[in-house]
C-alpha positions in Angstrom: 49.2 -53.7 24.4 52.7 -52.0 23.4 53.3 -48.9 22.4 53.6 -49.0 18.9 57.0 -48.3 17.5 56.0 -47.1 14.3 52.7 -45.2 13.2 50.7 -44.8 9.5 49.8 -41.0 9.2 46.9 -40.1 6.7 47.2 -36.8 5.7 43.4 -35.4 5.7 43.7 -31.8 4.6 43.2 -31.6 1.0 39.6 -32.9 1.7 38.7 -32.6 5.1 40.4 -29.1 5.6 40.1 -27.3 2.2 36.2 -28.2 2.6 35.5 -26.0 5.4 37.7 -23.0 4.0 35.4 -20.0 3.2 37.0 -18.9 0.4 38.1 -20.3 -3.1 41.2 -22.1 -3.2 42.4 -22.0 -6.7 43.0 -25.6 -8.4 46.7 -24.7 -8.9 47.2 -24.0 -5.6 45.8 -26.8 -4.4 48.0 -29.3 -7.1 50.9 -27.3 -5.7 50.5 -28.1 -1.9 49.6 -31.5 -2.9 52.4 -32.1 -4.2 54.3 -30.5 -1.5 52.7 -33.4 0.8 53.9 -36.2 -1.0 57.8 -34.8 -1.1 57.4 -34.7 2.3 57.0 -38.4 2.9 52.8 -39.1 2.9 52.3 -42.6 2.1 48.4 -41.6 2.6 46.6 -38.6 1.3 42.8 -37.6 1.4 42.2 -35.8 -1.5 38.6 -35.5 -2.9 35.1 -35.9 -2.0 32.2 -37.0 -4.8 30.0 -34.7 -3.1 27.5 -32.4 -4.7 28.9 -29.3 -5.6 26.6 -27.0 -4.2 26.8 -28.9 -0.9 30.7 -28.2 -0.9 31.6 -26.2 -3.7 35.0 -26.0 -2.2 36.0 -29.5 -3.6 34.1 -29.2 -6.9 37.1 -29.5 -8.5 38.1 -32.9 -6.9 38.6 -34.7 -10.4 40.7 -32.0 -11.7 42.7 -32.1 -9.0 43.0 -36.0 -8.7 44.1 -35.9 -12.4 47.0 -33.2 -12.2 48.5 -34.1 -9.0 52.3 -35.1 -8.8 52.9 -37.6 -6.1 55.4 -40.6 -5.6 54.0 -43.6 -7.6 53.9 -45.2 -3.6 51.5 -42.7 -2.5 47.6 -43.9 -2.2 45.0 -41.5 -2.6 41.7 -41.5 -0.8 38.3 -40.4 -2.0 35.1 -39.9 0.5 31.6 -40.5 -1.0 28.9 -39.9 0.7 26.2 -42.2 -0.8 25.9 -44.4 -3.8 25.4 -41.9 -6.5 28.9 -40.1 -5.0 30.2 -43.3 -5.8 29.2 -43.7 -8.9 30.6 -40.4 -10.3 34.2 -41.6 -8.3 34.2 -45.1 -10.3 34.2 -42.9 -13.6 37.6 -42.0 -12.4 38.5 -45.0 -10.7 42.3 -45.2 -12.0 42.9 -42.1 -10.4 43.1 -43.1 -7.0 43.1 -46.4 -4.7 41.2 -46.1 -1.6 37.4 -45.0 -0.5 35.8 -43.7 2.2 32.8 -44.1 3.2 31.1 -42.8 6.5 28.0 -42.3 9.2 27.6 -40.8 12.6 27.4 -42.7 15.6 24.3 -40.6 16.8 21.1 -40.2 14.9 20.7 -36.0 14.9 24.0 -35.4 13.5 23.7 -37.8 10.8 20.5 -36.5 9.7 21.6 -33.2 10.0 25.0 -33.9 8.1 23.6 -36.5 5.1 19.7 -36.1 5.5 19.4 -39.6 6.3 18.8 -41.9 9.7 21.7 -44.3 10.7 20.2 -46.9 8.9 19.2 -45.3 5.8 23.0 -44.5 6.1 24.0 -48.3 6.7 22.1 -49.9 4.1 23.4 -47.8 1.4 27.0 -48.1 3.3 26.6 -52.5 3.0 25.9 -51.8 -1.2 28.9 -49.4 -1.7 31.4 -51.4 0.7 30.9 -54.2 -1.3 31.0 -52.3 -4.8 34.6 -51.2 -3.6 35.8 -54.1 -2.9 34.7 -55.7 -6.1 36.3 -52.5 -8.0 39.2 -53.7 -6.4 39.9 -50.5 -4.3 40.9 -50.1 -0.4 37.5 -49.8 1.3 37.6 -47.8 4.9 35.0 -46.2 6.9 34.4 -43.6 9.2 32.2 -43.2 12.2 31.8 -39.8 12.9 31.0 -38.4 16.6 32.3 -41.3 18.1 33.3 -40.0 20.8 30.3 -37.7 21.9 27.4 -35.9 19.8 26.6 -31.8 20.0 23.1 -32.9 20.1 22.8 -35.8 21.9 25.7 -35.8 24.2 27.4 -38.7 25.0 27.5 -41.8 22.5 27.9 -45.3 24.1 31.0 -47.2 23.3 29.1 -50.2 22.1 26.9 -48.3 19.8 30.2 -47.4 18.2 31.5 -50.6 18.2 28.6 -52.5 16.6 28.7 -49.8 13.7 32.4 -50.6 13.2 32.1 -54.4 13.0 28.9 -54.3 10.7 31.3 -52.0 8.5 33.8 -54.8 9.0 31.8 -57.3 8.0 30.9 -55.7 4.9 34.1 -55.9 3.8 35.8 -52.5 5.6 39.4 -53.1 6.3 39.9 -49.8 8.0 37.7 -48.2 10.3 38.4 -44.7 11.5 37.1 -43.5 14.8 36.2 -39.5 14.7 36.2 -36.9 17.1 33.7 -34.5 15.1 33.2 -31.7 17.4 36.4 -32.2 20.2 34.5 -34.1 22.8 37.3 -36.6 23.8 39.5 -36.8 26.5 42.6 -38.9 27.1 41.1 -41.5 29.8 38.2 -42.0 27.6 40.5 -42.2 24.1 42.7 -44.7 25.9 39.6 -46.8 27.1 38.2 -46.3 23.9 40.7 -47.5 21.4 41.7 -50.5 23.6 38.1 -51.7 23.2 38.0 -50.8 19.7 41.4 -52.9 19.3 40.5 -56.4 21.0 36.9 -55.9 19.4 38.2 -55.6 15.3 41.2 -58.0 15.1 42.6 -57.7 11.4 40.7 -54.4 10.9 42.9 -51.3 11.0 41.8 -49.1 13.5 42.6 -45.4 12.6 42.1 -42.2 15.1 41.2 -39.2 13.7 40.4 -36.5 16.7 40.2 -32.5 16.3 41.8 -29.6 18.8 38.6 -28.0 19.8 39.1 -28.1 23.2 42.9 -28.8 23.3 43.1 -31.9 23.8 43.8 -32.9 20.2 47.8 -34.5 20.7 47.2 -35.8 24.1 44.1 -37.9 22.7 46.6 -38.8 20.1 49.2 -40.3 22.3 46.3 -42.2 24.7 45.6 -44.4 21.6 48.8 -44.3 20.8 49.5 -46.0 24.8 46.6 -48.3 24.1 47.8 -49.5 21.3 47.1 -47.4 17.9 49.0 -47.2 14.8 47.0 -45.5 12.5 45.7 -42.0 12.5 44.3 -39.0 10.2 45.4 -35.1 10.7 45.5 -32.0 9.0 48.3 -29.6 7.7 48.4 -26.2 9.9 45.5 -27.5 11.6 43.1 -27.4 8.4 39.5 -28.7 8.9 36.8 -28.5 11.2 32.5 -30.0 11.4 30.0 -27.7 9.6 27.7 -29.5 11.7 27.8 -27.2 14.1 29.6 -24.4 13.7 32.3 -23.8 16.0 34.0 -26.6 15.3 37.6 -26.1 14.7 39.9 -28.5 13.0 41.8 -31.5 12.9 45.0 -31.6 15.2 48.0 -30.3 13.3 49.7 -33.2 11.7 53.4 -31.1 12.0 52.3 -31.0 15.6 51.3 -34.8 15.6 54.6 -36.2 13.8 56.7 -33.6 16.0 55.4 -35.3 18.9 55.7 -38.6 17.3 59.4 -38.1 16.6 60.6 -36.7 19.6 59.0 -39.8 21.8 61.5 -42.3 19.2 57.7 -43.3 17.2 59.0 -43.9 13.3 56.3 -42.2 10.9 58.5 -42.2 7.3 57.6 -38.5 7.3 60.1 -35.5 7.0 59.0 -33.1 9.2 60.9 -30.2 8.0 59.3 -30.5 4.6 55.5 -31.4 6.6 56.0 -28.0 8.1 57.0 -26.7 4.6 53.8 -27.7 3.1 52.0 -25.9 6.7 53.2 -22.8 6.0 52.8 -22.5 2.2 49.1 -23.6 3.1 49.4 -20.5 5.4 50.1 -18.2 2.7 48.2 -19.2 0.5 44.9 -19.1 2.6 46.4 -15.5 3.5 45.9 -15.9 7.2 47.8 -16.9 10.4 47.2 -21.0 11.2 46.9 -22.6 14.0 49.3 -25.0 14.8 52.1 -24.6 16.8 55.1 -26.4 15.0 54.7 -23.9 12.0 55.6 -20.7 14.6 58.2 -22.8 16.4 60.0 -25.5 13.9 61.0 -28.5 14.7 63.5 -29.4 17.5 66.8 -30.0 15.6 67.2 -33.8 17.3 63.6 -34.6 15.9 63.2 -33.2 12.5 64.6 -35.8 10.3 62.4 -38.9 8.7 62.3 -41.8 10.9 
């Protein structure tokens, strides 16, 4: 398949990188660099999470936030729930955003370690909410977490994954996003995998969402990319990370990921100036030094406008 020209970028941070912060992140603060996302071009934006509050009390304030944000009116906000009562508490609030998550691991120990529950458990509740989405008439995507390999169990077979993603298609999903929980990818298997992913869910969105443990992170990104991807999720100043394990570090930088992007001619709508704006506000306002690299360095003058 041919490179894409021109990718979708899902900013993740709000949810999946504020969540695994250690310390309280005021509301305002959060509004604020919100709102700093979406002048910078994000189309996409994960925000909240219906979780329980003492599981993540980081995103307690998820409907809050969802209600005082200041985004372009183009802008569609994501929520993740994890089970049928999170969506419940989401559809009370259902005019403030336009697009739900909902998720499972590819492998049996993490899932029960991360939601309690086996894959199936998981599954069944996942056919119910998939098609309660849909009927709200919101986006409905899923996410299959350690897709790519599992802490505790090692590697996950491709198929496995596969079959996961087109029962979640047949449900109704119309975007399926493949996770690299814990860093286990590599570029020859993200390249195999997202080219099997692609030719297996025709008219399904296929979205890659991988993580820098290891360092790998952008050159995963632009294996899918080479097999074919158009769609993927990243963080702000690296933001993010698995609480199941610890260790975990985050999502790959998206400054670092639209850099990349824009410098190999690849359009993302995104302003890259004002991406690494929003990096390095999060930066000072989590008082400590971030990871990624494009906040240190900048962009490369050639590379830094929207395309």
């Amino acid at each position: 398949m041919a490179r894409p020209q021109r990718v979708q970028i899902r900013e993740v941070g709000p949810r999946d990188g504020f969540q695994n912060e250690p310390e309280h992140i005021p509301t305002d603060d959060k509004v604020r660099l919100i709102n700093a996302l979406g002048r910078a071009g994000f189309t996409r934006i994960e925000v909240a999470s219906f979780v329980r509050p003492d599981v993540i009390p980081q995103l307690a304030d998820g409907v809050e936030v969802l209600g005082r944000i200041d985004v372009p009116d183009d802008t569609k906000l994501m929520v993740l729930v994890p089970n049928s009562k999170g969506l419940d508490n989401a559809l009370k609030v259902r005019d403030k955003f336009h697009e739900v998550a909902i998720f499972v691991s590819a492998s049996e120990t993490h899932n029960k370690k991360n939601v309690n529950r086996t894959v199936d458990e998981t599954m069944a509740d996942n056919d119910v909410m998939a098609t309660r989405i849909v009927a709200e008439g919101l986006d409905c995507a899923a996410v299959i977490a350690t897709s790519f390999g599992c802490p505790f169990e090692g590697k996950v077979d491709l198929g496995r994954v596969l079959d996961l993603a087109e029962r979640f298609a047949e449900a109704g999903v119309t975007e399926i996003g493949f996770g690299d929980t814990t860093g286990m990818c590599n570029p020859a298997y993200a390249s195999e995998f997202f080219a099997a992913a692609l030719d297996r869910l025709p008219g399904v969105e296929v979205t890659a969402h991988f993580h820098n443990t290891r360092g790998q992170g952008l050159a995963n990104a632009y294996a899918a990319l080479e097999a074919g991807c158009a769609s993927f999720e990243s963080s702000f100043g690296e933001l993010g990370g698995c609480p199941v394990p610890a260790g975990s570090t985050g999502n790959i930088a998206t400054e670092d990921l639209v850099s990349m992007f824009h410098e190999m001619g690849v359009e993302t709508g995104l302003d890259l100036p004002r991406v690494i704006e929003a990096a390095r506000e999060a930066q000072t306002v989590l008082g400590r030094k971030l990871t990624s690299h494009s906040i240190v360095a900048g962009p490369i003058e050639w590379a830094a406008s929207p395309r």
